[in-house]
LOTIKE-921684 format. One line per field, with one value per residue (C-alpha): residue number from 1; x, y, z. Coordinates in Angstrom, 3 decimals. Layout:
N
n NUM,...
c1 X,...
c2 Y,...
c3 Z,...
END
This chain:
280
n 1,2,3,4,5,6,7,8,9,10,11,12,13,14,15,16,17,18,19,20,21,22,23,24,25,26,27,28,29,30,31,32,33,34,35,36,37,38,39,40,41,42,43,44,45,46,47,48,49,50,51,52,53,54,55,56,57,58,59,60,61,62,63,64,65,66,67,68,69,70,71,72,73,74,75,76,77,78,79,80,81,82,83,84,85,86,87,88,89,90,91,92,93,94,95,96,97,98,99,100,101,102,103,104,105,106,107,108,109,110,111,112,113,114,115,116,117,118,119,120,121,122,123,124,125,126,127,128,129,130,131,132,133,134,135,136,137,138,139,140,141,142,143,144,145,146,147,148,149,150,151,152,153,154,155,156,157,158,159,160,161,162,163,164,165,166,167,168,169,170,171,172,173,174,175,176,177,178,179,180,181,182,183,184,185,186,187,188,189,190,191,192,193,194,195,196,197,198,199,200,201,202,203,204,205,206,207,208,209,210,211,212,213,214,215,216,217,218,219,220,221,222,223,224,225,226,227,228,229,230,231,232,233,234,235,236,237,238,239,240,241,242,243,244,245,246,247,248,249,250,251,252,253,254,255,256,257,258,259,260,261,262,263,264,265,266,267,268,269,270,271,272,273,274,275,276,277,278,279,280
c1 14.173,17.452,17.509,18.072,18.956,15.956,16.984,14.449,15.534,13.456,13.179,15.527,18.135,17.662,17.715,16.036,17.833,15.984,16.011,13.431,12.701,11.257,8.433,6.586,2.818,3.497,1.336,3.681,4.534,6.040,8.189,8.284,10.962,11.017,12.268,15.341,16.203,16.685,15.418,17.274,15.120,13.139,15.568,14.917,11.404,11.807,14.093,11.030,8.845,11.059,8.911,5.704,4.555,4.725,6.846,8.406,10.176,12.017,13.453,15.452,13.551,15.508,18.040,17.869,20.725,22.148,19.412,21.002,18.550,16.668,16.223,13.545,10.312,10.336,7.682,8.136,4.387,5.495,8.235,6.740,3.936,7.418,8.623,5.068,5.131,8.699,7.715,4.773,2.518,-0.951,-1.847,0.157,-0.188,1.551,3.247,4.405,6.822,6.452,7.095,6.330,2.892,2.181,3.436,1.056,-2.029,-1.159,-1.386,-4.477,-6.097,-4.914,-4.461,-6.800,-6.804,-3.191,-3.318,-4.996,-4.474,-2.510,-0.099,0.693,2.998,3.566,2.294,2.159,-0.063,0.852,-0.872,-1.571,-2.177,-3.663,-5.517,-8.727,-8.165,-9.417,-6.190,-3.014,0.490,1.582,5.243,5.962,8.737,10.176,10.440,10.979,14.698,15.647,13.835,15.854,19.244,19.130,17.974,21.675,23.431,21.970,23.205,26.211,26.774,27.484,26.154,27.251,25.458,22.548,22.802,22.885,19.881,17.834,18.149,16.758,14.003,12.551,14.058,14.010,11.150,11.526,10.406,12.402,15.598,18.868,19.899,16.372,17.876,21.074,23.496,23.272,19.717,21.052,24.471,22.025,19.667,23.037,24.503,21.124,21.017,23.909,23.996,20.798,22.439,25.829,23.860,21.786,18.647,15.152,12.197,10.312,11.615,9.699,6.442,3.337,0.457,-2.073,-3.835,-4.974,-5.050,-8.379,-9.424,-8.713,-12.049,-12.103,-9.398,-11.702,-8.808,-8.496,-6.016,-4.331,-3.047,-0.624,1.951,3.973,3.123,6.562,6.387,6.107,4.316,2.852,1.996,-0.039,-3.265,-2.931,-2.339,-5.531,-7.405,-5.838,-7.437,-10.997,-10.673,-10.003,-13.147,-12.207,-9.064,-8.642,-6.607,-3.862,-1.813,1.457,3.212,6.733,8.065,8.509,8.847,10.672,8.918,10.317,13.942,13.465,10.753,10.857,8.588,5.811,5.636,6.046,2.879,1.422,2.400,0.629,-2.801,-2.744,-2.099,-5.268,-7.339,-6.284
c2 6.076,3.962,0.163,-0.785,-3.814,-5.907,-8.700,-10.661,-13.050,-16.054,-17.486,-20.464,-18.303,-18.141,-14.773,-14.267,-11.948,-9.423,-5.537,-3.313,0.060,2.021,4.740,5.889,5.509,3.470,0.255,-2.630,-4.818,-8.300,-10.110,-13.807,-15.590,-18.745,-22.220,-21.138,-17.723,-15.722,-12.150,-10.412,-11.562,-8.661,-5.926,-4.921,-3.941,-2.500,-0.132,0.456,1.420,3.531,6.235,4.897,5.201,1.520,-0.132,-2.540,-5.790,-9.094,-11.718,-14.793,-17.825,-20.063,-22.004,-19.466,-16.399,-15.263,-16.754,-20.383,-23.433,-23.939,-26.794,-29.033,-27.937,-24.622,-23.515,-20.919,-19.780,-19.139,-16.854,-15.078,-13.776,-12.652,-10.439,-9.205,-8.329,-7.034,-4.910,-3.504,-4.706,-5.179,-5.966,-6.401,-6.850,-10.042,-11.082,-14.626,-16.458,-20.246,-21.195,-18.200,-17.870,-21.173,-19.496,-16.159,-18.759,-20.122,-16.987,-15.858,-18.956,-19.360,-15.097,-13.207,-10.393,-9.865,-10.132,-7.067,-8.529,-11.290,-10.874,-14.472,-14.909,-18.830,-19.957,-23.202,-23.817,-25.935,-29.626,-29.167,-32.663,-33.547,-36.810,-36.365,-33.364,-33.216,-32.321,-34.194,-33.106,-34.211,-33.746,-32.465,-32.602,-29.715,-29.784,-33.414,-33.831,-30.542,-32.335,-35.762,-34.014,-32.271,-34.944,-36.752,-33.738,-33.788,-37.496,-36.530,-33.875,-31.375,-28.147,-26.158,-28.179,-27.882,-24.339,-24.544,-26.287,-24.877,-21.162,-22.998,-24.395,-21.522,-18.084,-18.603,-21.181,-24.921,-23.781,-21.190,-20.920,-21.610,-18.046,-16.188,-13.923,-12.895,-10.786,-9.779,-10.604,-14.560,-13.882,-13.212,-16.171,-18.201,-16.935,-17.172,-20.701,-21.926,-21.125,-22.771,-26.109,-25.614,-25.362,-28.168,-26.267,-29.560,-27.345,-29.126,-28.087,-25.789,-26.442,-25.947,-29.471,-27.749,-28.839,-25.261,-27.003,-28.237,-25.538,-22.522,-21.549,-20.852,-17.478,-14.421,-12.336,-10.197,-11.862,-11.357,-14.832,-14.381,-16.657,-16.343,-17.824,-19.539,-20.926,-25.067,-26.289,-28.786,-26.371,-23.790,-25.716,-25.677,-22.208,-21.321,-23.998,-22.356,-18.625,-20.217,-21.788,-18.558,-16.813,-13.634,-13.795,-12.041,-14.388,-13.408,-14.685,-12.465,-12.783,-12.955,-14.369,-17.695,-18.469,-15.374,-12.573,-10.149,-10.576,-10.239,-7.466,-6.034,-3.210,-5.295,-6.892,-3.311,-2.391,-5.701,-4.895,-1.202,-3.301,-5.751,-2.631,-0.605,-3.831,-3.810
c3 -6.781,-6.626,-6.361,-2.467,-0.796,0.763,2.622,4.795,7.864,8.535,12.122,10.761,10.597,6.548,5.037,1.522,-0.464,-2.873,-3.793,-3.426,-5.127,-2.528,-3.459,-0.126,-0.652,-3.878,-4.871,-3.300,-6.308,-5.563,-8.095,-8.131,-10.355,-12.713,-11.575,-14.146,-12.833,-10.106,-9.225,-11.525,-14.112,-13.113,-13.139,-16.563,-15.732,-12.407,-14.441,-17.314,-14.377,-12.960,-12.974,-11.556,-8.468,-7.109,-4.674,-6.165,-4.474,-6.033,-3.743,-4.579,-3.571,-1.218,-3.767,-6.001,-6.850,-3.518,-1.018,-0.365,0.098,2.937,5.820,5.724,6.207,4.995,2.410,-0.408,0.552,4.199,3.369,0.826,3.536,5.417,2.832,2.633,5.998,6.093,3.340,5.343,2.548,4.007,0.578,-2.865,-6.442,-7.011,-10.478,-11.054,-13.745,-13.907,-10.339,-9.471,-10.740,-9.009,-5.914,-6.497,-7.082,-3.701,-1.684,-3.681,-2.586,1.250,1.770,-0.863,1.707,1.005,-2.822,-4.524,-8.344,-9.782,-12.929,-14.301,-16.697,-18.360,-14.932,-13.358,-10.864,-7.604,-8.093,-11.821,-13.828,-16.877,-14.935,-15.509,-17.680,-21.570,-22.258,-22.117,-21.536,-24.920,-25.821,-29.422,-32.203,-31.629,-27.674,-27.162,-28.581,-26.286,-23.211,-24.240,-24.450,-21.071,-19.700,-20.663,-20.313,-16.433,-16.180,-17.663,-14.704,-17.924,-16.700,-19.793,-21.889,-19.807,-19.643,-23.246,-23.419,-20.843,-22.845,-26.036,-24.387,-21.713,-23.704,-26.902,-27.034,-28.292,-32.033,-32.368,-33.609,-31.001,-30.137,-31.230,-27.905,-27.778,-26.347,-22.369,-21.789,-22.817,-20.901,-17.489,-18.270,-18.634,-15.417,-13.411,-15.135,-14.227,-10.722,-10.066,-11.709,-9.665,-6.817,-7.596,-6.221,-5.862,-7.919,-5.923,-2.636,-0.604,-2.277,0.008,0.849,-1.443,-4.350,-6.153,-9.405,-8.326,-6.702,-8.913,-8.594,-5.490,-6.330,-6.402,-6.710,-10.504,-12.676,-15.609,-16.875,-19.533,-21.560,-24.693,-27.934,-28.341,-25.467,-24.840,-27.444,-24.340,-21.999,-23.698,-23.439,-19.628,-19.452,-21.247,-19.202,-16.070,-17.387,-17.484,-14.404,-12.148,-11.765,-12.299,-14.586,-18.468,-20.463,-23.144,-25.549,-25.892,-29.579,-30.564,-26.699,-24.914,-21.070,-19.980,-21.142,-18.378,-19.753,-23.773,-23.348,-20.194,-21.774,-22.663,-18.929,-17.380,-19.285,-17.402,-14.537,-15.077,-15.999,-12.965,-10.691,-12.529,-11.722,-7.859
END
């Protein structure tokens, strides 16, 4: 089935803009991007499950590619229950990258009767801290001179050189050689990149008043909590402490990929996606 246009108006007069590829009867699949792309991070994979019977659907978050940012107010949570319903999606199998795992946690927790399964991949999770945690957010060698030179190259209003090191940090991985991926797959994370920065999209913005860090528990809904093994150094404990935390999640360490598995082996998350829709 081809690749369609799926846009979704909001009552703002906002209108998310996505794709869909449409298979009548097919398992609705919904897509959620990083904080540092947009949804064609997920085009590769839509196009390895081209033949499967699912109906699959990516949307740019507001901020993010072609949907521009939002007034105040809006929540990320709130319109993704409108592309849901715009979809005709009673229920979906929802996969999350980074901010959008958080994002899939959310609706688990606040709509599990519209979730069927989760697929997280490197997710964060809406409230997460290490207060009171017996682990701490501990930055390493390897990541903390990256996380110091954005940091001036953001000051420095030098969005190449952020762009530059933004790809080190969430593609290739902090420990991992500069340029580990190459070719197209880093000319899209560059151009998704640097759009964000241009548009100087808040992370932040659009975030929803809940705390499911502390209340993971409470998601009944299957999930299948993923991350990559070159990922932040920092951020792998909280990813397994996120896995035992859901009560009904099967954690797993994928090899040889950092933050963005979905662009540098879109075959390996298509295969996900194919066990998070046998678990729905």
């Amino acid at each position: 089935m081809p690749i369609e246009r799926f846009d979704v108006p909001r009552p703002d007069g906002s209108v998310l803009a996505g794709v869909r590829r449409r298979v009548p009867g097919g398992t609705p699949v919904v897509l959620l991007h990083s904080g540092v792309t947009d949804r064609r991070s997920w085009l590769g994979v839509i196009d390895e499950l081209e033949d499967d019977p699912l109906d699959l659907i990516a949307v740019d978050r507001r901020g993010y590619g072609e949907t521009p940012g939002g007034p105040e107010g809006f929540t990320h949570l709130e319109d993704l229950v409108a592309v849901l319903d715009a979809a005709g999606a009673e229920r979906a199998v929802v996969v999350g990258n980074s901010m959008g795992g958080a994002l899939a946690l959310d609706l688990a927790l606040t709509a599990p009767e519209r979730v069927a399964s989760v697929l997280l991949i490197g997710a964060a999770v809406t409230g997460m801290t290490d207060e009171g945690e017996p682990i701490a957010w501990t930055v390493d060698d390897a990541t903390g001179p990256i996380l110091g030179a954005l940091e001036r190259a953001e000051q420095a209003h030098d969005v190449e050189e952020a762009v530059r090191l933004e790809l080190h940090l969430w593609l290739d991985g902090p420990t991992s050689p500069e340029g580990r991926v190459g070719g197209a797959t880093r000319e899209l994370a560059a151009e998704m990149n640097r759009r964000i920065l241009t548009a100087g999209t808040q992370g932040g913005a659009g975030a929803a008043d809940l705390d499911t860090w502390h209340r993971l528990g409470e998601v009944r809904t299957p999930v299948l909590a993923t991350w990559g093994d070159l990922d932040l150094p920092p951020d792998l404990p909280f990813y397994e402490l996120t896995a035992q935390r859901l009560a009904n999640a099967e954690a797993r360490v994928l090899e040889g990929v950092a933050h963005l598995p979905s662009l540098e082996r879109p075959a390996l998350v298509a295969d996900l996606i194919r066990e998070a829709v046998d678990r729905a």
